[in-house]
N, C-alpha and C positions, 0 to 999 in steps of 0.2 A: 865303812859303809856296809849296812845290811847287804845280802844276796836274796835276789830273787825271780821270776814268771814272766809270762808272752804278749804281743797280740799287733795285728795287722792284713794288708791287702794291698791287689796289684794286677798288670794285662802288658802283652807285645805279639805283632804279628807271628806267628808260624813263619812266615817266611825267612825270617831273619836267620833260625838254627839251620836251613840249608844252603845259605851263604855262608858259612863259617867254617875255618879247617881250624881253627883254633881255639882254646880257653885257656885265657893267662889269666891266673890268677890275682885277683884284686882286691880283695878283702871287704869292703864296702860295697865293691861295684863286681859284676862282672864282665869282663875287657874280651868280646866278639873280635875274632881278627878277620877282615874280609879274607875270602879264596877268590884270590884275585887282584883285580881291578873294577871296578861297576863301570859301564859303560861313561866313556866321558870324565873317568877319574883316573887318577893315576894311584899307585900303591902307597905311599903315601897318605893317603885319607886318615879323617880322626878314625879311632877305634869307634863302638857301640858299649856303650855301657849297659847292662839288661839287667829288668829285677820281674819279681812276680809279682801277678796280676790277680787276686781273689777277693769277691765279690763280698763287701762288707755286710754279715750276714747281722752281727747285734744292731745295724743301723737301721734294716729293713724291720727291726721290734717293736713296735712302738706301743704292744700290747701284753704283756709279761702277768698272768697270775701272781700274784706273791708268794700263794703255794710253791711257784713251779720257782721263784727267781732266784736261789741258791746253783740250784742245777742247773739252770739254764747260763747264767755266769760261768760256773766253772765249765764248762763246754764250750762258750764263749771265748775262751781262755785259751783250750785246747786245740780251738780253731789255731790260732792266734800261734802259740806253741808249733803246730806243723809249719806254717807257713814260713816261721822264723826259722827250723831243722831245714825245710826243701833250699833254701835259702841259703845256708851254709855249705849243704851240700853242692849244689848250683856253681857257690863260689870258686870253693875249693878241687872243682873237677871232679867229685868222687860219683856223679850221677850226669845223667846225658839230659835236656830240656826234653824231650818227648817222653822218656819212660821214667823221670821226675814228676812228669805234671799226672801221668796216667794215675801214679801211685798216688798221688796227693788228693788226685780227686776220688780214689777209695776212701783215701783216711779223713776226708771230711765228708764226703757222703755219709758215715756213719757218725761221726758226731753230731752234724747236722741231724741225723734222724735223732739222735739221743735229744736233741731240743725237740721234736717235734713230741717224741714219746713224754719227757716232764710235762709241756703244756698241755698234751691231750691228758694226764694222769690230772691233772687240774681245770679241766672241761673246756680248754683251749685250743686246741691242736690246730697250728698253723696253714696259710695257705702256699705255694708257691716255693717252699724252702727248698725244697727237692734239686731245682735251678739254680741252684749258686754251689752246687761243689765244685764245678770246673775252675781250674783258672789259666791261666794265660800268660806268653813273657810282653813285658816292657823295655822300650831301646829307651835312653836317654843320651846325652853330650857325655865322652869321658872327659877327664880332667884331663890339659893339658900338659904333656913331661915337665914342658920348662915352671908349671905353676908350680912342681914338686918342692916346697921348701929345702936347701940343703942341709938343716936338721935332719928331715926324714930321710931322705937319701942317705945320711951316714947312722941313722938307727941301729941297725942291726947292727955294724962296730962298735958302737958304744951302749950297747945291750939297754938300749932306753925302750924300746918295746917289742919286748920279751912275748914268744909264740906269736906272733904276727900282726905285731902293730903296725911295724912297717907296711905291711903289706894292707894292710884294713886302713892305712892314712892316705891310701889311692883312692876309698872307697868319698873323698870326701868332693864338696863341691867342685864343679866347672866352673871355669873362665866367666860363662856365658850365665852363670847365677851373680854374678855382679856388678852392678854397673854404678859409674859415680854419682852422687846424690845433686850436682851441680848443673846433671844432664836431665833430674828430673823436673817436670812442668808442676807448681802449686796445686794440688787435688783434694785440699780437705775443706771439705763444706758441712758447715753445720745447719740446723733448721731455725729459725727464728723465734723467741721467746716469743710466747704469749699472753694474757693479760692474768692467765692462773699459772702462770710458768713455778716451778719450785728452784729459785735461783740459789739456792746456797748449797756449799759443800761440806761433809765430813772428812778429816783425814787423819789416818792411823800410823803412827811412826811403828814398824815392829823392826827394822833394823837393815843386816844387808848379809842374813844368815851367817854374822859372825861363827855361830859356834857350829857351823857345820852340819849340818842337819841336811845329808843325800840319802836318796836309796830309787831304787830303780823302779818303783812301786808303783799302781795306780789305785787306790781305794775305792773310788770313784766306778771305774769301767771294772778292777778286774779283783775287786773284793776276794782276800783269802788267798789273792796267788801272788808267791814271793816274783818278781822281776816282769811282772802283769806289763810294764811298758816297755821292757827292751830298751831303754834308755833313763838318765841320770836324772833326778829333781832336785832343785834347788828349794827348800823350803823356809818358809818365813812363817811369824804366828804362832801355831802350835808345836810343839814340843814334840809329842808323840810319834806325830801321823804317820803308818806305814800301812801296809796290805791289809794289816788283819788289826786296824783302828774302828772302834764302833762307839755309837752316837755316847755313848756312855763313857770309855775310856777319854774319846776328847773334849767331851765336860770337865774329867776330873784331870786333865792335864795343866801343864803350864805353859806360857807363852811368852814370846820376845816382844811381844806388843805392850807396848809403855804404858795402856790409858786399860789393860786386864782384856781386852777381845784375843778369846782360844780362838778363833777361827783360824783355819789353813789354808796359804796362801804358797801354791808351787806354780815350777815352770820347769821347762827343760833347760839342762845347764849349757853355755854357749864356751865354747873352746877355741882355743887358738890350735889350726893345723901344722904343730910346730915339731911334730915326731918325737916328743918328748912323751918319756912314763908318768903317766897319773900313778895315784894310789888304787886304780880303779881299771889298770891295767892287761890283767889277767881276770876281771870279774866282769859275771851278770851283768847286764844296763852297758858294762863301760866296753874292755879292749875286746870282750866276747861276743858282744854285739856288733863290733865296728865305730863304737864308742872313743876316739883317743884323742891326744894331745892335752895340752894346759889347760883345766877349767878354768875361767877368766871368774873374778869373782866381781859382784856388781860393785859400780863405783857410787853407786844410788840406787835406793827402789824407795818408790813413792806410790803409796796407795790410797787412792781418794774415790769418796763416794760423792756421786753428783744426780742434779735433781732430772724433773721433765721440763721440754721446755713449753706442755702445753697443760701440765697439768700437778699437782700434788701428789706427792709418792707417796704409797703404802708401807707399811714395815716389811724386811722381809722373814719370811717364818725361820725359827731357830732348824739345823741342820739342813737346810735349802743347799743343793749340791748344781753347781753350774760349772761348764763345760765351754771354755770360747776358741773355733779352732777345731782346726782337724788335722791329728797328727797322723794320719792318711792322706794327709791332699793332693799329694804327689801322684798317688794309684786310683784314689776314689774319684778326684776333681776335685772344682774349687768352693762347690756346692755352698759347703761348710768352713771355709777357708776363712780365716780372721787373723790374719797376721798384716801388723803394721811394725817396718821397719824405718827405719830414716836415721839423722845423726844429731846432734843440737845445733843449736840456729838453723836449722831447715825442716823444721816440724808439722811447717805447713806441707810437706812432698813426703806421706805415706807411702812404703814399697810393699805389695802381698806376695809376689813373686822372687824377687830379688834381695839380695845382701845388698846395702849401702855402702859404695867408698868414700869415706869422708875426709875431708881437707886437712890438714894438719891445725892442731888446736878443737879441733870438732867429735866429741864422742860418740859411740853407736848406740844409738835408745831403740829398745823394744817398746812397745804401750798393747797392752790390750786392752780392751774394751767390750764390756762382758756386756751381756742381755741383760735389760729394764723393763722389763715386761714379763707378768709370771700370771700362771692358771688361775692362782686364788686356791687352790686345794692341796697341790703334791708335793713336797720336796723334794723329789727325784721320779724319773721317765726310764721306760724299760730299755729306752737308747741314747737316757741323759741326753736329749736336747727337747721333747715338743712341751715338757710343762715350762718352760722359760722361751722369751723371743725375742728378739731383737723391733725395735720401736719400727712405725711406717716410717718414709723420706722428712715426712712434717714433724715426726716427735711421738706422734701417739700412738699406743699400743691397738691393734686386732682387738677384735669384740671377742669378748671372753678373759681378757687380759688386763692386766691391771699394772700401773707403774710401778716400779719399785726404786730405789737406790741403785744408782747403776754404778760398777765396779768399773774403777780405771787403774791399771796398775802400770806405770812406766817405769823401767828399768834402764838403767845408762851404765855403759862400759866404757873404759877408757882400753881401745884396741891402737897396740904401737903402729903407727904406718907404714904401709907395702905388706901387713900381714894376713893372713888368712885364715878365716874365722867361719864355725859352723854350729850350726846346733845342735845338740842331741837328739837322736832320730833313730825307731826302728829300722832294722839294718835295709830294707829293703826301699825303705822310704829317700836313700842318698841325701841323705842332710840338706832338704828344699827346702830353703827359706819357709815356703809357701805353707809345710808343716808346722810352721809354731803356733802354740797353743799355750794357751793358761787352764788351771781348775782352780777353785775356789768353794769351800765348807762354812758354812755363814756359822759359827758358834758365839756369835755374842750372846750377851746376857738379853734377857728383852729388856730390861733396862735401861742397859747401853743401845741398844738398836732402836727404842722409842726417844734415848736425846739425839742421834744423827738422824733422825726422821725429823725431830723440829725444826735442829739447825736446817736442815734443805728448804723445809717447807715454810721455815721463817724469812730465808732468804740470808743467813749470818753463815759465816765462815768459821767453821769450827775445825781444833786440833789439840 
């Protein structure tokens, strides 16, 4: 696995650091012990799990010079990069929650101004940045002791996660992220085809990333920075893709996709919390992040492109960069939030919140469901999301917006039963469901992107 770069956000009352005599360390999480009793509670009580709170300063962009966006990126980055250090620090006790946050909003005060100085050097200079160096802690549910699998309990004996795996496999989901898919109510509503509906689909076999293709990389958000996500990608498609991928190199790449589409197709990889050593143990994205356990390898990915249902889809432009999901959602909200979980045979009961427990016989599908709807000019936004949309409730896109091929990628895991399962996730983020995300690099040929535009618009099912 390549090594590499940062990035993330986060918020929790001030009050919570003066209830606290204690910091046990947690490695994902950090484990608050009340001093005391709280009124009406006994000692006893769950622990607090707390992370940081800072204000998603590339999302507030959504106007970036091209001059300026080299630099403004890797700044972006470097936000991204403290918050990830305060964070460790945090964990591991070596800094206190008030004189952590005081320092952190120096060191992003001043990168912050470094974005304001590239866009003002490029006759931009923003309004309001000034406002977001503070940040703040967040409490969450900790995991409960008895969820600890006794794998990870006997870890450190059996030297399976070496420098503090053990301890970073506390850091992973609560009780209260899962609930069984049997107790969810039917919630997927689609909008009704219309009389221009484009009813057919394209679908691209590129495989189930047999030959391994991880790296901790975003190309997308954190161009040029080794380990830009703080967590693992599973990729399909192109061959190449890593931090420092350009429109050129993944042209001339190759790919696992049967029918020649280079485009690249990632996710964050989903693990079993089994306290077992990856290969990815001691590295960037994986045990250093808070990254650990077995990456569960898909038992299926299926990637299909589908029409509108009220009208004829456009082609989309070669290197068109989309973004579905907010691998923030946990600290920013759910704003941005696009995570569908569920298990088979229950596909009708979407979870954005929660992990699915599924029945014996029944596997865990992810599906994302990218934006159909795009400006007509840009292939990438200075906060990669407002040149693409998501359709209105009826199917059709905002004025200004135009249909495209909409990206559906569902992924199926076959996870053993009673086990415990998370996704990759900025450490600070505690592996919430609610964080997953997809990106998606549209590199087909226009060729190929002009016959999966017929097949939709003809209404034939192509593969």
């Amino acid at each position: 696995m390549s090594q590499k770069g940062h990035k993330r956000r986060l918020r929790t009352s001030h009050k919570v650091l003066a209830m606290v005599s204690a910091l046990v360390l947690g490695g994902g999480g950090v484990v608050f012990v009340a001093q005391g009793a709280f009124a009406g509670q006994d000692d006893r009580a769950a622990p607090v799990t707390a992370t940081i709170d800072c204000p998603d300063v590339g999302d507030k962009l959504t106007d970036v010079p091209e001059k300026a966006r080299a630099e403004v990126d890797k700044n972006l980055a470097q936000l991204d990069t403290q918050v990830a250090d305060a964070y460790k620090q945090l964990a591991t006790g070596r800094a206190k929650g008030g004189t952590l946050l005081s320092g952190l909003r120096q060191q992003r005060g001043r990168t912050i101004g470094a974005i304001g100085d590239a866009m003002a050097g490029a006759g931009a200079r923003p309004q309001g940045l000034d406002g977001l160096a503070g940040c703040e802690m967040k409490q969450a549910a900790a995991p409960d002791p008895e969820d600890e699998p006794a794998a990870a309990q006997g870890a450190a004996a059996q030297g399976a996660a070496a420098q503090g795996g053990q301890a970073a496999a506390k850091g992973g989901p609560a009780r209260s992220d899962f609930v069984a898919i049997g107790n969810v109510r039917p919630n997927v509503r689609k909008p009704a085809n219309r009389g221009n509906a484009s009813r057919g689909s394209f679908s691209v076999n590129c495989g189930r990333n047999e030959n391994g293709h991880f790296n901790p990389d975003n190309v997308i958000v954190a161009p040029g920075v080794s380990n830009g996500a703080h967590h693992m990608h599973d990729y399909v498609g192109n061959l190449t893709t890593d931090a420092f991928s350009t429109n050129n190199s993944l042209a001339a790449s190759g790919t696992t996709c049967t029918n020649g589409d280079k485009s690249t197709y990632y996710w964050p990889v989903l693990r079993l919390r089994d306290g077992r050593a990856e290969r990815d143990a001691n590295a960037p994205g994986g045990g250093q992040d808070g990254n650990v356990g077995t990456i569960l390898k898909p038992k299926q990915v299926t990637i299909e492109f589908k029409g509108s249902p009220v009208s004829k889809v456009a082609a989309m432009p070669r290197f068109l960069r989309i973004i579905t999901g907010d691998a923030k959602a946990f600290t920013n909200g759910v704003g941005n939030a696009n995570a569908s979980w569920s298990c088979t045979g229950f596909e009708n009961r979407q979870l954005k919140d929660k992990y699915p427990i599924c029945p014996r016989g029944s596997d865990v599908v992810r599906t994302f469901n990218f934006q159909s709807c795009w400006d007509g000019r840009n292939t990438d936004s200075a906060n990669h999301r407002t040149h693409v949309a998501f359709a209105n409730r009826d199917g059709s896109c905002k004025p200004g917006f135009k249909a495209i091929p909409q990206l559906v990628q569902r992924i199926v895991y076959s996870v053993p039963p009673g086990s415990r399962f998370a996704v990759d996730s900025f450490p600070e983020q505690l592996h919430k469901p609610v964080t997953d995300h997809g990106d998606f690099i549209n590199v087909m040929s226009d060729r190929l992107m002009a016959n999966a535009v017929r097949c939709i618009n003809d209404g034939r099912t192509c593969r």
